[in-house]
C-alpha atoms as a printed R data frame, in Angstrom:
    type eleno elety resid chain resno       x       y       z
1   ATOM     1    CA   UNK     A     1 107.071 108.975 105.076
2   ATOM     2    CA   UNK     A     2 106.224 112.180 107.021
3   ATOM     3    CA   UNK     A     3 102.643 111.302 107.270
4   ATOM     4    CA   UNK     A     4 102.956 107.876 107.920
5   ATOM     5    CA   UNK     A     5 105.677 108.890 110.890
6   ATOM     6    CA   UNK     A     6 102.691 111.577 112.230
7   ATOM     7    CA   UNK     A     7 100.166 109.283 112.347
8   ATOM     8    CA   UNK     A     8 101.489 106.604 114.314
9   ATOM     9    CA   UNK     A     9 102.634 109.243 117.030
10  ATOM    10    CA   UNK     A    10  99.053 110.230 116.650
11  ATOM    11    CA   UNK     A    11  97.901 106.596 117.522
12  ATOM    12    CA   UNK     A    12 100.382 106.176 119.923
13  ATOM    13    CA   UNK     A    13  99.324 109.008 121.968
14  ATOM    14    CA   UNK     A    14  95.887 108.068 121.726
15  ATOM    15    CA   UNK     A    15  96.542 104.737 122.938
16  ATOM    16    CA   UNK     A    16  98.522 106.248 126.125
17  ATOM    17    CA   UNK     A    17  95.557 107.940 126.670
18  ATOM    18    CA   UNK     A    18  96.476 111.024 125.324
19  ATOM    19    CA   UNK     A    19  93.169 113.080 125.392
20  ATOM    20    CA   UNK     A    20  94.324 115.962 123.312
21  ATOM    21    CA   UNK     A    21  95.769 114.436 120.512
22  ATOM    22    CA   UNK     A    22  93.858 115.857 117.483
23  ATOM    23    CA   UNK     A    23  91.517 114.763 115.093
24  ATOM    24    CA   UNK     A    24  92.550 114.455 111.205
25  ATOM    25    CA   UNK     A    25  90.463 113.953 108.610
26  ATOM    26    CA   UNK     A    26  91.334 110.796 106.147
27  ATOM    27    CA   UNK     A    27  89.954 110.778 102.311
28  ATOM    28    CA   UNK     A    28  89.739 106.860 102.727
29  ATOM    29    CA   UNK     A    29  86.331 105.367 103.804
30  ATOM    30    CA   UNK     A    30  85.921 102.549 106.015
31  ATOM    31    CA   UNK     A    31  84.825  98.831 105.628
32  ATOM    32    CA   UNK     A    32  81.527  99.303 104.221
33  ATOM    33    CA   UNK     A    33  81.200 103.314 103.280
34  ATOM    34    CA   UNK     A    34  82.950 105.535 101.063
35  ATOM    35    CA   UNK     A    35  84.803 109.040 101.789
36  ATOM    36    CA   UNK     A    36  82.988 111.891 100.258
37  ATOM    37    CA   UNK     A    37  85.560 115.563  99.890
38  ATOM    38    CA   UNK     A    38  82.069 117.553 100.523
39  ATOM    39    CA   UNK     A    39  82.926 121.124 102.234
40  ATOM    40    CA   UNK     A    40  82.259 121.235 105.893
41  ATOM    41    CA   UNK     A    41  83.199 122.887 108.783
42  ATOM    42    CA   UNK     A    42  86.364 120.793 109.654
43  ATOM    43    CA   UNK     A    43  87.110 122.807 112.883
44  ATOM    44    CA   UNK     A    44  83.490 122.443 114.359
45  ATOM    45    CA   UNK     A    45  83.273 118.881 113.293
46  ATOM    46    CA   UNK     A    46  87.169 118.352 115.567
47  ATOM    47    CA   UNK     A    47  85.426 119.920 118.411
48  ATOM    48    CA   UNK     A    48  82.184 118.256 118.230
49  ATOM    49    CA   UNK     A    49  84.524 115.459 118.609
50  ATOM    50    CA   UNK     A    50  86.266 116.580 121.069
51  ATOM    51    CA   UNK     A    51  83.643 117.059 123.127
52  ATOM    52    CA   UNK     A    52  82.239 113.657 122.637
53  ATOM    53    CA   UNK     A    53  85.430 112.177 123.564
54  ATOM    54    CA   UNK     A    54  85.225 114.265 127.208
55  ATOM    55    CA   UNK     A    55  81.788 113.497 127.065
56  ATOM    56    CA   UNK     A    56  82.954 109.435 127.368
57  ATOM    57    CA   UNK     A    57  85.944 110.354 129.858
58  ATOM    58    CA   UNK     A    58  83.475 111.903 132.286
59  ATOM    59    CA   UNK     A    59  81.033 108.934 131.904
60  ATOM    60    CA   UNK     A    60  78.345 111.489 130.734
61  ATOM    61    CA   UNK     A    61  77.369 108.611 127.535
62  ATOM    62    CA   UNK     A    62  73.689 110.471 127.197
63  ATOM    63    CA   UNK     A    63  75.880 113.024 125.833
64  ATOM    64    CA   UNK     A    64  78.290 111.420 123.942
65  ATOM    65    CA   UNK     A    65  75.326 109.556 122.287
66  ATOM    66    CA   UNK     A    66  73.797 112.537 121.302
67  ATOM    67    CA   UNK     A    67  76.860 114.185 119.882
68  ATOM    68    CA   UNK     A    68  77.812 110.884 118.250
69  ATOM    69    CA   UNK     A    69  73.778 111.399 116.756
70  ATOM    70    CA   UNK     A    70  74.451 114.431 115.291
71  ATOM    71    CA   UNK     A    71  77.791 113.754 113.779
72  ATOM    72    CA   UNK     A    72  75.720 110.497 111.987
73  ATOM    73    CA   UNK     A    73  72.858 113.259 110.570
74  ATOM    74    CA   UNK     A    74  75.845 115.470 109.195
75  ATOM    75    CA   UNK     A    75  77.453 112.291 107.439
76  ATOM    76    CA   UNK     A    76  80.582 112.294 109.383
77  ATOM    77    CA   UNK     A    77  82.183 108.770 110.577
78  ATOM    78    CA   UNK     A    78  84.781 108.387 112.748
79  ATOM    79    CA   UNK     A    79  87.154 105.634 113.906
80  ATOM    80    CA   UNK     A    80  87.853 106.571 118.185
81  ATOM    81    CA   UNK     A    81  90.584 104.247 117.931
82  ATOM    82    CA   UNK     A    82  93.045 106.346 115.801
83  ATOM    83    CA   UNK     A    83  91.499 109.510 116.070
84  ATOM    84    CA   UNK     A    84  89.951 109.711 112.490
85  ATOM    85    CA   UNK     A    85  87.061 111.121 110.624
86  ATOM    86    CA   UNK     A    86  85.927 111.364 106.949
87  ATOM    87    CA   UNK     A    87  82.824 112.405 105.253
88  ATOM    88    CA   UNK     A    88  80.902 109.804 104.274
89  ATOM    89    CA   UNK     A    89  78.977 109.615 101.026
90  ATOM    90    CA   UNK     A    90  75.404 110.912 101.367
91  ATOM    91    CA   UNK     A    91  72.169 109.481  99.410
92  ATOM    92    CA   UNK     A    92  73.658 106.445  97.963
93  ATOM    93    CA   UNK     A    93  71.611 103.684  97.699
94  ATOM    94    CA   UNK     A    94  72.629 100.431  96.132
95  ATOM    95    CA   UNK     A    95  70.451  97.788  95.174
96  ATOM    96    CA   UNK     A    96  71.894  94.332  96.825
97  ATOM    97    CA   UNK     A    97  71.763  91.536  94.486
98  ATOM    98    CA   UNK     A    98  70.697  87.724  95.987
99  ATOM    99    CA   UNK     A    99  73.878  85.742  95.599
100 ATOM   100    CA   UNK     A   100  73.396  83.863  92.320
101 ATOM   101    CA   UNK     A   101  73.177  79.481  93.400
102 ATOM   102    CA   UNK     A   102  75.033  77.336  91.281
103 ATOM   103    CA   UNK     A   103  72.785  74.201  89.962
């Protein structure tokens, strides 16, 4: 119940517009990608973040872009709107099947 109480005071701030509430990494994945527990550097990856998010506040989106580019190469997604991130898995393809039509 801890957690659950943490994050939405985590939300919450975000959604007042609380710049420096912090990043937490989630094990979950999102709608269409899977979470991947890969080792990286957790602390850069929260201030690469960080850093886009200032980027966006200052209206400097060249640089948020090219943060947000880098983040993509490493693998790393990230929901803005609640403040997390999660490492996505890396060098999985799946072959899409045609839906199969009824006769």
């Amino acid at each position: 119940m801890v957690k659950k109480a943490v994050k939405k005071e985590v939300k919450k701030d975000v959604m007042m517009g609380g710049d420096d509430a912090p990043w937490v990494r989630i094990s979950k994945g999102g709608l269409y990608t899977k979470a991947d527990k890969r080792e990286v550097d957790e602390a850069g990856i929260c201030a690469m973040l960080q850093q886009r998010m200032a980027a966006k506040a200052a209206k400097n989106f060249a640089a948020a872009d090219k943060i947000a580019a880098q983040l993509q190469a490493m693998g790393i997604c990230y929901l803005d709107s609640s403040r997390e991130w999660y490492t996505k898995v890396v060098g999985e393809k799946k072959a899409v099947e045609a839906p199969k039509q009824r006769i």
